[in-house]
N, C-alpha and C positions, 0 to 999 in steps of 0.2 A: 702301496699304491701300484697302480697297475706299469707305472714306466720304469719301478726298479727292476722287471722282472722281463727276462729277453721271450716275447710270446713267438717272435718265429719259429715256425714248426716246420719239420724237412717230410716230405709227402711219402709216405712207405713205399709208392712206386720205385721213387729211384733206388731205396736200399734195395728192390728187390732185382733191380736193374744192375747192382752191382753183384747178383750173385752170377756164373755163367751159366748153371743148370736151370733158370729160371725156364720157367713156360708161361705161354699164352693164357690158359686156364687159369693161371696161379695169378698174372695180372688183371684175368675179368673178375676176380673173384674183389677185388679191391673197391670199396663205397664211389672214390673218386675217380677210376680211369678217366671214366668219359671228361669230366671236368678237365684233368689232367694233358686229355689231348686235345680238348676244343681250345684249352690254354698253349696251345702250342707246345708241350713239352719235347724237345727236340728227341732225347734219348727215347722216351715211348715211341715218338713217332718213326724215329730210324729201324723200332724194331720189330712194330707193326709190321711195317711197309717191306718186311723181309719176305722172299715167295712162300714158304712154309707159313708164315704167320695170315698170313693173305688168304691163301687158300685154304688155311681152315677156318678163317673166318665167313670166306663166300660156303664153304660146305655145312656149315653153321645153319644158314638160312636158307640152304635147299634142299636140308636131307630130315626127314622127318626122326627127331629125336624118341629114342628106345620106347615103349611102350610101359615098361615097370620102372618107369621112374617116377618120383612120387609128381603127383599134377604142379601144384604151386614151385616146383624148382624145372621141369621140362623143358617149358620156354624162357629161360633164366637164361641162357648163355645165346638161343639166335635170338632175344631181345636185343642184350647188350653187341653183339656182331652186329646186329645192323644200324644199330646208334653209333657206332663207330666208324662204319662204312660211310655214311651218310651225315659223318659230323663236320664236312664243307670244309676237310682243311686238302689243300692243294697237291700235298705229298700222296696222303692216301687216292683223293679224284685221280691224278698222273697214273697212279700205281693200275689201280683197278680199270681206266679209261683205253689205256694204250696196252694192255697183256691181253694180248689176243686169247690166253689159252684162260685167262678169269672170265672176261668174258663168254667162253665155251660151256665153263663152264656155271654161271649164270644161265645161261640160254637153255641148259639143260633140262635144268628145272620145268619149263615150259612142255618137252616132251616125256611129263608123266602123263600116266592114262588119265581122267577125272574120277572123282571129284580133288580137287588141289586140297590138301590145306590151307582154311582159310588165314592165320596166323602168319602163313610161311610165307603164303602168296600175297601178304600186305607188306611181307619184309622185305621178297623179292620186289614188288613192286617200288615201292619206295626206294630200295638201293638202285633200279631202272631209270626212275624219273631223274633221280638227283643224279646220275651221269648224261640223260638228256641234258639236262639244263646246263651242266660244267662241264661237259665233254662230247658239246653237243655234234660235233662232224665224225667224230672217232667211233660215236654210235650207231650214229644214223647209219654212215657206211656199212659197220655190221651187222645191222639188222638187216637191212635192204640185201647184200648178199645172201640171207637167208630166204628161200625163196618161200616156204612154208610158215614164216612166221605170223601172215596175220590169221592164218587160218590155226595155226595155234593158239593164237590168243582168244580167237571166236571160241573157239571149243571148250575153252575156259571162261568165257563169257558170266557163268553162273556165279563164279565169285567176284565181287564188287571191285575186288584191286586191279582186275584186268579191263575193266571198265576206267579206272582211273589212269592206267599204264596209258590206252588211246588217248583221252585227254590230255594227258602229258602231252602225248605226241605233237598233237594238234594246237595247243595253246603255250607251251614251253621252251620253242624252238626259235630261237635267234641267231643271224639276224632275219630279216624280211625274207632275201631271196631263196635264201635255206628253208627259212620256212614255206614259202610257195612251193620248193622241190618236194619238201615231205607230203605236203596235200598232193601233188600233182602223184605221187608213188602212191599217196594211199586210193587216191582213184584210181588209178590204174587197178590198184587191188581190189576194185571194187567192193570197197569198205563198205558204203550207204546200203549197196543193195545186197550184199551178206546179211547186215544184218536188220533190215526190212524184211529179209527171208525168215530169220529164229519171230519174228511176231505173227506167228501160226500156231493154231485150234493145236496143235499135234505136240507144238514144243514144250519143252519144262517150263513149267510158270516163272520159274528163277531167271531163266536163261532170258523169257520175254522181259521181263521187268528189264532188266540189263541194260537187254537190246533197245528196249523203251528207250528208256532213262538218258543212255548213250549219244540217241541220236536226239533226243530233244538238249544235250548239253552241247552237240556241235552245232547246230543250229544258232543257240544263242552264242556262242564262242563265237561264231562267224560272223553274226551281224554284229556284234562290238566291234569286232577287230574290223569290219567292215566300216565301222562308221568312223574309228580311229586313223584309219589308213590316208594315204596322198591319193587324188582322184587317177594318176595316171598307171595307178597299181593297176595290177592284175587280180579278176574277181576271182572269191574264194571256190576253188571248182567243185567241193562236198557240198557246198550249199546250193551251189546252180544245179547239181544232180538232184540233190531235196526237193529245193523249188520245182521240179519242170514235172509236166502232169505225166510222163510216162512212171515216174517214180510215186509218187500220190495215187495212182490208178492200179500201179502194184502192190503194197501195201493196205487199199481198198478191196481190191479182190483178196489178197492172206484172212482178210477180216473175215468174209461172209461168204468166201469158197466153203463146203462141206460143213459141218456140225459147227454149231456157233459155241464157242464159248467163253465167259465172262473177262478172263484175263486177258485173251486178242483182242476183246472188245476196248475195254480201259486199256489197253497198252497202245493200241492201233491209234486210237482219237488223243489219246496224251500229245504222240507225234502230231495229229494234224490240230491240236489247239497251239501246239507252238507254233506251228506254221502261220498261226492267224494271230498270231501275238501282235498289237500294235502298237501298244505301250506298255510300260512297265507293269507288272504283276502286284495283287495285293492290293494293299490299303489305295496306297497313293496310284493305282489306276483306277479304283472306284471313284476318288476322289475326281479324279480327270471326267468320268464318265461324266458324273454326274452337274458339275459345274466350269468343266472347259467345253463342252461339247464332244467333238469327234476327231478334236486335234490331235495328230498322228505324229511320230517320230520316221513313218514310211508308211507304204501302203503295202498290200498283200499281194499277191504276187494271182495274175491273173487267171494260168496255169492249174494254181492249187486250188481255186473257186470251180474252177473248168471239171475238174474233176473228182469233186465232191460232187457236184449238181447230181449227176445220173444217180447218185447213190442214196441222195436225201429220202426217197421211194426207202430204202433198204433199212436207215437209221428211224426212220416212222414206223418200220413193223417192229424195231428192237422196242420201241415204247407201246405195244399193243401185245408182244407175244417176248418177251426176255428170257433170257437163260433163265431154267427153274433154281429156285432155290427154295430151300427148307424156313418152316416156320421158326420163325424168334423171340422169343421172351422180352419185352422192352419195359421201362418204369411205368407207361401208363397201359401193361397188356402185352397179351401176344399177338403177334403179327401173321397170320396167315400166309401172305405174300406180300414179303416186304416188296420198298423198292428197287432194291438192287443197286450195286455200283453202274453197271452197264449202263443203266437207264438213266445213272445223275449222271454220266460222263454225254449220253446224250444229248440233255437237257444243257450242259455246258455249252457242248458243240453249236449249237441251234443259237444260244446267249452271242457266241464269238462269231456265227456267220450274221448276222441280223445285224452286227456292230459291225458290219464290212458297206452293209448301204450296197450292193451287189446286186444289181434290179433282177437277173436271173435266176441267181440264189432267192430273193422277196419274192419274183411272182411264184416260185415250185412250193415255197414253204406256205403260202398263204390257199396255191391248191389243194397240198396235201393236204389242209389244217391242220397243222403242227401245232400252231398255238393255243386253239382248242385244246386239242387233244394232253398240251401242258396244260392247263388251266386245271384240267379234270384232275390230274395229278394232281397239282398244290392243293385242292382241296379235297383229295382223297386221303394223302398221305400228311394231316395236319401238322403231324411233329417232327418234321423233316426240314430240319432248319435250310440245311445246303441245297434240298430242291426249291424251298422261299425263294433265297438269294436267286438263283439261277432264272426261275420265272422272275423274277420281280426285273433283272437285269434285261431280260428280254422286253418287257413293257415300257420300260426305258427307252430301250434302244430304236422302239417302233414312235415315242411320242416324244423323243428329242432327236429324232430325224432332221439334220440340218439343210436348209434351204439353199437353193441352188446358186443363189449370192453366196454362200460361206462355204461352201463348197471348194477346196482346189481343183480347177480345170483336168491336171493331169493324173485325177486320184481314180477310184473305183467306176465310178460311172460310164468311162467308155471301155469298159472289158467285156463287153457284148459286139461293141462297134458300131452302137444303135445310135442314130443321130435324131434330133427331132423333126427334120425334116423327113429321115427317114417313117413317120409313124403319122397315119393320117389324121388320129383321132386329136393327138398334141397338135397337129399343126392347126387342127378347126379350131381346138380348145384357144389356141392364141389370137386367131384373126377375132374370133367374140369379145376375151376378156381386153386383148390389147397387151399381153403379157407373155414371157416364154416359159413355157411349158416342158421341159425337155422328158426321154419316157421314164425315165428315174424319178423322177417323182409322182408322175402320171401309175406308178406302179407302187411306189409306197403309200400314195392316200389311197390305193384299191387295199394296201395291208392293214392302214390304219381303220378304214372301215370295216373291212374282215373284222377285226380286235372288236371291235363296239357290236357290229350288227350279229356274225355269224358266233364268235364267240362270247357275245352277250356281256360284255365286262360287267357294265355295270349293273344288271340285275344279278350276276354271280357277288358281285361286293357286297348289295345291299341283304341277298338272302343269308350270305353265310353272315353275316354281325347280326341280322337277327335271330339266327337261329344258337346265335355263340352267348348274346343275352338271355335266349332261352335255356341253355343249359348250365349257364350262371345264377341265374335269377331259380334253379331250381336246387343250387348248392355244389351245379358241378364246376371244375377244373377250366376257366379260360383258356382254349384252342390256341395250339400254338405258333399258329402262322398270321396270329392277327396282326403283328408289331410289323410284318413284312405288306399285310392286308392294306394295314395304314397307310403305309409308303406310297405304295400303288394307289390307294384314292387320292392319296395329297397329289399324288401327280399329272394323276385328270383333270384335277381342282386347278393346277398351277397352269396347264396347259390350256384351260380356257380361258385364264384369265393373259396368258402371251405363251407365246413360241412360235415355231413354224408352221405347228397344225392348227392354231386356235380356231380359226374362221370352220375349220369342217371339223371339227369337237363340237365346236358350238352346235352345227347344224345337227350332226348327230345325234346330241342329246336332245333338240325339239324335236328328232322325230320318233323318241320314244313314246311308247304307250301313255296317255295323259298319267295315270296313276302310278304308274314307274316315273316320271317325271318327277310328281307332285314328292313319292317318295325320295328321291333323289336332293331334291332344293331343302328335304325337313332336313335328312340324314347328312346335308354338307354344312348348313345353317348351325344346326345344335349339335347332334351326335358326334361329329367330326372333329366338331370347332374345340368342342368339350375334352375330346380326348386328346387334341393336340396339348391342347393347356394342360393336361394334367401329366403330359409327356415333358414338358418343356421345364416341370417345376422338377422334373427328376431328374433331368438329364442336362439345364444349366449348368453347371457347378464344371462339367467336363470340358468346359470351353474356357475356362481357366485354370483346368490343368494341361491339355497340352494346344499350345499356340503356336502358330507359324513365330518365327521374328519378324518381323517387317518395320518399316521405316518411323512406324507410327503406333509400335507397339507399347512404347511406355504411355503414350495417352489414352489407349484402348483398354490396359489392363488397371484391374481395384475393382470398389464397390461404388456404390450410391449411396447417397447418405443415407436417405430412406433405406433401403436394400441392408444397408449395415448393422443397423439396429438389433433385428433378430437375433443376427451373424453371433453379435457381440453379446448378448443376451446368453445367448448357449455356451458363449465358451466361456465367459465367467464361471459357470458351472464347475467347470472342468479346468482350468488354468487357474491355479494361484499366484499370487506375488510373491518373489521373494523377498519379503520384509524378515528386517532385523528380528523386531517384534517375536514374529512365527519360528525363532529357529530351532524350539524347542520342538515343532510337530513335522510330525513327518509328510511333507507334500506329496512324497507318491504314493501313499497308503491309497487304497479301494476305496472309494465311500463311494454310497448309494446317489443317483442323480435322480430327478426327480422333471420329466422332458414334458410332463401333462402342458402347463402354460407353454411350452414353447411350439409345441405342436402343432398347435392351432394358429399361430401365427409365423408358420414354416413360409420361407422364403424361397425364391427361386434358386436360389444356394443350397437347399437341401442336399444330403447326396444317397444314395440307397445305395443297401449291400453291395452289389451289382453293378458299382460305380467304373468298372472295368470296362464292361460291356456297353454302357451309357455311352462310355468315351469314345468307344469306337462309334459309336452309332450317329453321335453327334459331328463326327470326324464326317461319318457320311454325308450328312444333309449338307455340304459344302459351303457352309457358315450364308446358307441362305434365309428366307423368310423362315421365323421361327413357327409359323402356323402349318410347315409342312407337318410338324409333328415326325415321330419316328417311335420304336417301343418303350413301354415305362420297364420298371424295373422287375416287375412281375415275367414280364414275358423272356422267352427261352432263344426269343428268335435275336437273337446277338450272337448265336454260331454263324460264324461266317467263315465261307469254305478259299483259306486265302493260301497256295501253296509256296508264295515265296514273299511271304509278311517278312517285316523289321528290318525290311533294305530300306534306307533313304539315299537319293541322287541330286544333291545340289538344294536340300532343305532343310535351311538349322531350325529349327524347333527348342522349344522351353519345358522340359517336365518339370513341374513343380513335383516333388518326392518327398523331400526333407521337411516343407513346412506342411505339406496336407493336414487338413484338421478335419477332421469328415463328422457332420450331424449327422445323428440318428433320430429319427422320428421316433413318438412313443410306441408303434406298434412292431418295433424291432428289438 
């Protein structure tokens, strides 16, 4: 038995610790150090922590290792050096924190020429950060005497770990006042608009991405810790540089100064969609969009609208004349001239200014016809899921325009400074109806009309479904922006029947052509109605796999009696009992099923291969009227372009996983 027998084991570290000739080498060569000193071994750690030991573990991780050494063993030892560096025990932090001359010689590293190693400069980085965070005045101090340092780090820009080393800086550093110090030195350094400067036509695409990337993570670094903060704090001064339109107006110009090219473009507008950020990103701000309204966690800052305006002119030729790009091979063909990144980050832009409600920004974009000129896209470019989404979010944002009751007083509307008293046609508009008019809205139902009249919504809906029947009905390939097509009529449909705009929807559509009309009333009557129900019998089943929790979810969740039936029908099928009886056969053998009878009386339970994609789509309609409908399972358009999915804040949810049982229909 295992207790006569004494299993303590003594760890070959310390025998090697009692030799005196031992070395450093001969102890990283060992399976456990690391363990050994995160377990605090006193003797390892007295001998680490020796200056010889020390310093060649920091020259470990900043001197690029021999060239003829086989690959898989190279970075064996400044692996294990900086798991050791960074292994948070207090002897080693002291050691490395307070030796001015380890330090020295860390900091060296930073003045090699480029390109860094990227391996080396994720070691370096990481043994940086973890002495911000544990030694955080000892460092600071010596960085800041370095007067060249952030202009070293820019320079290094292209590798990702020097992008993470700023962050550190910026989110790392405690306590508060310290941390105020560091912002306030990196303004001085004119960190924002360094590196506002690398997102130009001329720079390395790397170094843009970066520079992108960097400054859309201070941005949001700053409004958390903004929103976390006591009100009598001092604002964060990276972000008031962001914010103010001389900074937006430089960064503007980097864009569309000299020869345009596609990565300034996508790099430039990444920075200004953060800017316009108003709620959480991803699923759960579609979810807001769509069924909170416009309810804001802040508003946008009125500076950054200021100066985007002149430029909107500039972002309308990028979607008429775009960076060239070469023809594409895709599943359905080749692409002559694709879309282009440029032009979906466009289309983004346009989605996030129109969700600002910014009567300025509304009347330039409704001259330019912007949304036109989107429209033309989405049905040019059919298989383009992320430009669907983008238009379809713009249609939104023009026909659930919130009324001037739900409106807060001190949000977007007065960033002009335009009163209604100011505007004489509001004010006549009032003395008639008896009602107030202010020019914000006076200037969104000129955009809502725009949408109907100039850009013809609804004869572009009814042509393209019958021409998508037409090359259905001839044996081709269902177009794949129909499941997004849907959306946007269900939302016409919902907005005449209530919302803000119903009264001028309504008048709208009487003053269509009688036989656009006539087509209209057929195509929402049956066509519509038809494909919502047959959206709804595919895309059910998703609404019981992921559910909010709420108060009242146990009486919400199950079947129906009726509803069950089917359910229980199929899975007899496939679930056997375990009886005594049967223990002779094998229950998880294969046998053939046989789904003919059940098919036909498929339930709203059903779930299609695709039941992924359902889910999310279901997630969209924001557990509203199930007639809005949304795509069956056929359709493609469930790519949705979501770049910071699978964060939840403050929402427990229920994935059912374990018990899923998913019917297949016979044609699967």
């Amino acid at each position: 038995m295992f207790w006569k027998f004494d299993l303590h084991t003594t760890s070959h570290i310390d025998q090697l610790l009692d030799r005196e000739d031992v070395t450093l080498r001969e102890l990283m060569e060992e399976d456990d150090v690391l363990q050994e000193c995160k377990a605090q071994n006193r003797r390892l750690l007295l001998f680490l922590s020796q200056d010889h030991c020390m310093q060649e573990l920091v020259s470990l991780i900043t001197t690029e290792p021999p060239a003829d050494l086989e690959e898989r063993s190279r970075f064996k030892f400044p692996n294990i050096a900086c798991e050791l560096l960074t292994s948070d025990v207090s002897i080693i932090n002291d050691k490395l924190g307070t030796d001015e001359s380890l330090l020295e010689m860390l900091y060296h590293f930073l003045e090699q020429d480029p390109p860094l190693n990227p391996l080396l400069a994720s070691f370096f980085s990481k043994t940086i950060g973890n002495l911000i965070a544990r030694k955080t005045e000892q460092v600071i101090t010596f960085l800041k005497k370095k007067e060249g340092f952030i202009g070293l780090v820019l320079k290094h820009i292209d590798a990702s770990a020097m992008m993470d080393l700023l962050l550190r800086l910026i989110s790392c550093v405690e306590p508060a006042p310290l941390r105020q110090e560091v912002l306030h030195w990196l303004n001085e350094e004119k960190l924002v608009q360094r590196l506002t400067e690398l997102i130009h036509t001329g720079k390395d695409e790397e170094r843009q991405s970066n520079a992108s990337q960097t400054l859309c993570d201070i941005i949001r670094l700053s409004r958390d810790q903004a929103n976390q903060m006591q009100e009598n704090m001092e604002a964060d001064p990276l972000l008031a540089v962001l914010e103010s339109q001389e900074s937006v107006t430089g960064l503007l110009k980097n864009l569309f100064e000299g020869e345009r090219s596609e990565a300034s473009i996508v790099n430039g507008t990444q920075v200004l969609l953060t800017l316009l950020e108003t709620r959480r990103s991803g699923l759960e701000g579609l979810m807001d969009l769509y069924s909170q309204g416009y309810e804001r966690s802040y508003t946008v800052n009125s500076s950054i609208l200021n100066a985007i305006e002149p430029h909107l002119k500039d972002f309308q030729q990028l979607l008429l004349d775009p960076p060239k790009k070469s023809a594409i091979l895709t599943t359905v063909g080749v692409l002559e001239q694709p879309l282009g990144n440029a032009r979906l980050h466009v289309a983004r832009l346009v989605a996030a200014l129109l969700q600002t409600n910014a009567p300025s920004i509304c009347q330039e974009l409704c001259n330019l016809a912007t949304m036109d000129l989107l429209l033309d896209l989405f049905f040019k470019y059919s298989w383009n899921n992320f430009l669907h989404f983008q238009v379809e979010l713009c249609v939104v944002a023009i026909l659930n325009h919130p009324s001037s009751e739900e409106r807060p007083s001190p949000g977007l509307q007065n960033h002009d400074g335009m009163s209604a008293a100011a505007n004489p046609e509001a004010h006549g508009e009032e003395v008639e109806t008896g009602r107030t008019i202010d020019p914000q809205t006076s200037i969104h139902n000129a955009l809502v009309a725009h949408l109907f009249q100039k850009c013809r919504l609804v004869q572009r809906i009814l042509d393209a479904w019958e021409e998508n029947d037409r090359i259905q009905a001839e044996g081709g390939t269902r177009r794949g922006n129909m499941g997004h097509l849907t959306r946007i009529a269900n939302m016409v449909v919902q907005n005449l029947e209530k919302g803000p705009v119903q009264a001028q929807i309504t008048d709208l559509i009487k003053e269509l052509p009688e036989d656009c009309r006539g087509r209209w009333e057929s195509f929402v009557d049956e066509t519509l109605r038809e494909t919502n129900r047959k959206n709804t019998v595919e895309l059910a089943f998703s609404d019981y796999q992921i559910q909010q929790m709420t108060a009242n979810f146990v009486d919400q969740f199950g079947f129906n009696d009726e509803e069950f039936t089917a359910f229980e029908a199929c899975c007899k099928e496939k679930i056997r009992q375990f009886d005594d009886s049967e223990e002779e056969e094998d229950i998880w053998e294969e046998k053939e099923i046989n789904y003919a009878t059940q098919a036909k009386s498929r339930t709203r339970f059903g779930v299609s291969q695709t039941s992924e994609g359902s889910s999310r789509s279901s997630m969209e309609n924001g557990g509203r009227d199930q007639d809005r409908g949304s795509e069956s399972d056929e359709d493609e358009d469930s790519e949705l372009n979501m770049s910071d999915t699978g964060r939840s804040e403050g929402t427990s949810s229920l994935q059912i996983k374990s018990n899923q049982i998913y019917l297949y229909s016979a044609k699967s």
